[in-house]
Structure formats: C-alpha cells, structure tokens
C-alpha positions as CSV (number, residue, x, y, z in Angstrom):
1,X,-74.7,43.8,-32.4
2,X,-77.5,42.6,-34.5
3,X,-81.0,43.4,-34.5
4,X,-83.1,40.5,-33.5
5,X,-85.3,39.0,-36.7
6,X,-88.7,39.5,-36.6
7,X,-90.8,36.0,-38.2
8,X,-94.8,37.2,-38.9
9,X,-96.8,35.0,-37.6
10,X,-99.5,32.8,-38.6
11,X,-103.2,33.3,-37.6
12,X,-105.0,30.8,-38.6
13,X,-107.8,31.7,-36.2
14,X,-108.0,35.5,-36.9
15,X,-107.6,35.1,-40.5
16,X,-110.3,32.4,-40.7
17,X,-112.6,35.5,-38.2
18,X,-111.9,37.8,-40.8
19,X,-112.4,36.2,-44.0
20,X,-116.2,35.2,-42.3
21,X,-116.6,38.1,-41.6
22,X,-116.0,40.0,-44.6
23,X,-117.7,37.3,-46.4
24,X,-120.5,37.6,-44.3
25,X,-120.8,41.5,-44.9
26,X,-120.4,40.8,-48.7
27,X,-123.7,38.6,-48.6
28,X,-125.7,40.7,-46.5
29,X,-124.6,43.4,-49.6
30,X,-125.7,40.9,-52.0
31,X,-128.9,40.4,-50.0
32,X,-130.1,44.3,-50.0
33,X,-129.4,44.8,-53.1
34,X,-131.4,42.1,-54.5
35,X,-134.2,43.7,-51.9
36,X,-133.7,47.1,-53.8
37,X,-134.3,45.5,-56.7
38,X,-137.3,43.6,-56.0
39,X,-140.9,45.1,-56.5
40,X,-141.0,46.5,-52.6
41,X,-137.4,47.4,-52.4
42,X,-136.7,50.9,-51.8
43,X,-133.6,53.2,-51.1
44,X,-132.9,52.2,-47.6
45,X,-132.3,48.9,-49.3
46,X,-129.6,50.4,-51.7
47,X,-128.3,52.4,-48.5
48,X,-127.8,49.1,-46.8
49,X,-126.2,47.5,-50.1
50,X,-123.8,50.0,-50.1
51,X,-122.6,50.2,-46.6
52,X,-122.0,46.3,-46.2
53,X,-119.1,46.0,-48.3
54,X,-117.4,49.0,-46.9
55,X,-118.1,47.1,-43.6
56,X,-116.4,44.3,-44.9
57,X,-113.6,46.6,-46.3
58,X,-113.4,47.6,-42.5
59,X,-112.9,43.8,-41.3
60,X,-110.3,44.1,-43.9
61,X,-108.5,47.4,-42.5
62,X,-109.2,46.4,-39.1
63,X,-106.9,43.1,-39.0
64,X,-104.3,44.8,-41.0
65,X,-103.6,47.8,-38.9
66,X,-104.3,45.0,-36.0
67,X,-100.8,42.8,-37.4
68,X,-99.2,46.2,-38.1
69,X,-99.5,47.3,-34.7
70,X,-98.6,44.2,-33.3
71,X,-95.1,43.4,-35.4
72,X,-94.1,46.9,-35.0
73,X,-95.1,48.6,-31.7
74,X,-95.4,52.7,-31.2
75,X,-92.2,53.5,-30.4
76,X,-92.0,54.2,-26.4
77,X,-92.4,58.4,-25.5
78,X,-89.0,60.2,-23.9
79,X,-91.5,62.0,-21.9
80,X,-94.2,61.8,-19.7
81,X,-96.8,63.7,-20.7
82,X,-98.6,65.5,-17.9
83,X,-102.2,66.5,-17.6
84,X,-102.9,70.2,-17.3
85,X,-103.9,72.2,-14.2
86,X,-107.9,72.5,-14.4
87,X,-108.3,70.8,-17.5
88,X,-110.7,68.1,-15.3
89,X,-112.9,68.8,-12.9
90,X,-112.2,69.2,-9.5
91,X,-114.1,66.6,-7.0
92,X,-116.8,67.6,-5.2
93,X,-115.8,68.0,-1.4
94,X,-117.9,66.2,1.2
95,X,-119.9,68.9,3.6
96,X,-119.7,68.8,6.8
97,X,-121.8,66.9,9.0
98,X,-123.3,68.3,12.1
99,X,-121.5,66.1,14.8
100,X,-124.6,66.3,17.4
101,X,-127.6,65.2,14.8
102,X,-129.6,62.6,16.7
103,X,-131.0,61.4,13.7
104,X,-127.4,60.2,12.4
105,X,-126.6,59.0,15.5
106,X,-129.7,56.9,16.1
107,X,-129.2,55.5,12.4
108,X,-125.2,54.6,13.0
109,X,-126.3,52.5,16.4
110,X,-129.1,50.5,13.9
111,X,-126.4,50.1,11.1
112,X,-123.7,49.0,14.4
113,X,-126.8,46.8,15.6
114,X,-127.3,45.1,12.7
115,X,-123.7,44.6,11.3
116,X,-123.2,42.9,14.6
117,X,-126.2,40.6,14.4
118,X,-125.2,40.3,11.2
119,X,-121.3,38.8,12.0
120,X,-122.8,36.7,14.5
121,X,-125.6,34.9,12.3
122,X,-122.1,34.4,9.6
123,X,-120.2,33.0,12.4
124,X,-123.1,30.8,13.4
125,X,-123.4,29.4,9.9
126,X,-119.6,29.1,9.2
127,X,-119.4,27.0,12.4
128,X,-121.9,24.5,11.1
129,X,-120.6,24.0,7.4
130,X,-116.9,23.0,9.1
C-alpha cells in the first residue's frame, strides 16, 4: 500500500497577509525609533522600537506553525480523556417556589394575557402581508 503524497500548497493570499504584516510591524519599528531619537523621544519610544519587530517575527512564527499544523495534523488520541469528578463547579439548583404565592400567580395570568394578545396582533398582521 502506499502512503498518499502530500503537495504544499500555495497561498498566495496568506503569504501576501503576512508579508504586510510583518512589513508593516517593521515600519512602525522604524518609526519609534526615529521618535527615540528625536529631541522629544524618550524610552517608551525605544520600548516600542523594540517590540515591533518581534511582532513581526510573530506574524512570521504564526503562519509557519499555521502550514505546519495544517500539512501535518496532531495525530488523533486512542483515548478519551475524561474530566474529573469536582474539578468544575456544580450548578446552582433552582429553589423551590411556593406553589400558592398570589403574586406569581397574578404575574403568570399578565404574562398568559399578554402572550395571547400578543399571538393574536402576529396573526392579524401575518394575514394582511399574504
């Protein structure tokens, strides 16, 4: 039996993203560091300068692990891995309503009442529209 042969594909699209991207980071470097070393630049500006291009280093990384991933998938776990007892939280339990409250029922006959008139004004309009 032979293995099938993988062919790497061609991004135009992602390549072109990444390239823009990393080019972009490079000249927002560029830019702080010629605000550091202008008359009011100060270290925040050389903090900046040096974090872009490990941003754009990270574009970089980012698309490489990104085709990695892609051409050669995790291999699939023999076994399920299974969640721990108590390791989340249990759910909160609902507590128990008192079945003769007036004021519940009172409010579940407005909420019936107005569901109702509510169905019938939707059934007046769907009537007219066909």
């Amino acid at each position: 039996m032979s293995t099938p042969v993988r062919t790497r594909r061609r991004r135009p699209a992602a390549i072109a993203l990444v390239v823009f991207a990393a080019l972009g980071c490079l000249a927002l470097g560029w830019w702080q560091w010629t605000r550091f070393e202008s008359a009011s630049g100060d270290y925040q500006n050389l903090g900046y300068a040096l974090q872009w291009p490990m941003f754009a280093a990270f574009c970089v990384y980012a698309y490489r692990k990104f085709v990695r991933y892609e051409e050669l998938p995790p291999a699939p776990r023999e076994t399920v891995t299974e969640i721990p007892a108590g390791l989340l939280p249990e759910r909160p339990k609902p507590e128990p309503q008192q079945p003769d409250d007036p004021a519940l029922r009172e409010y579940n006959a407005y909420l019936a009442e107005l569901a109702k008139d509510d169905a019938a004004q939707q059934k007046r309009t769907t009537h007219e529209h066909t």
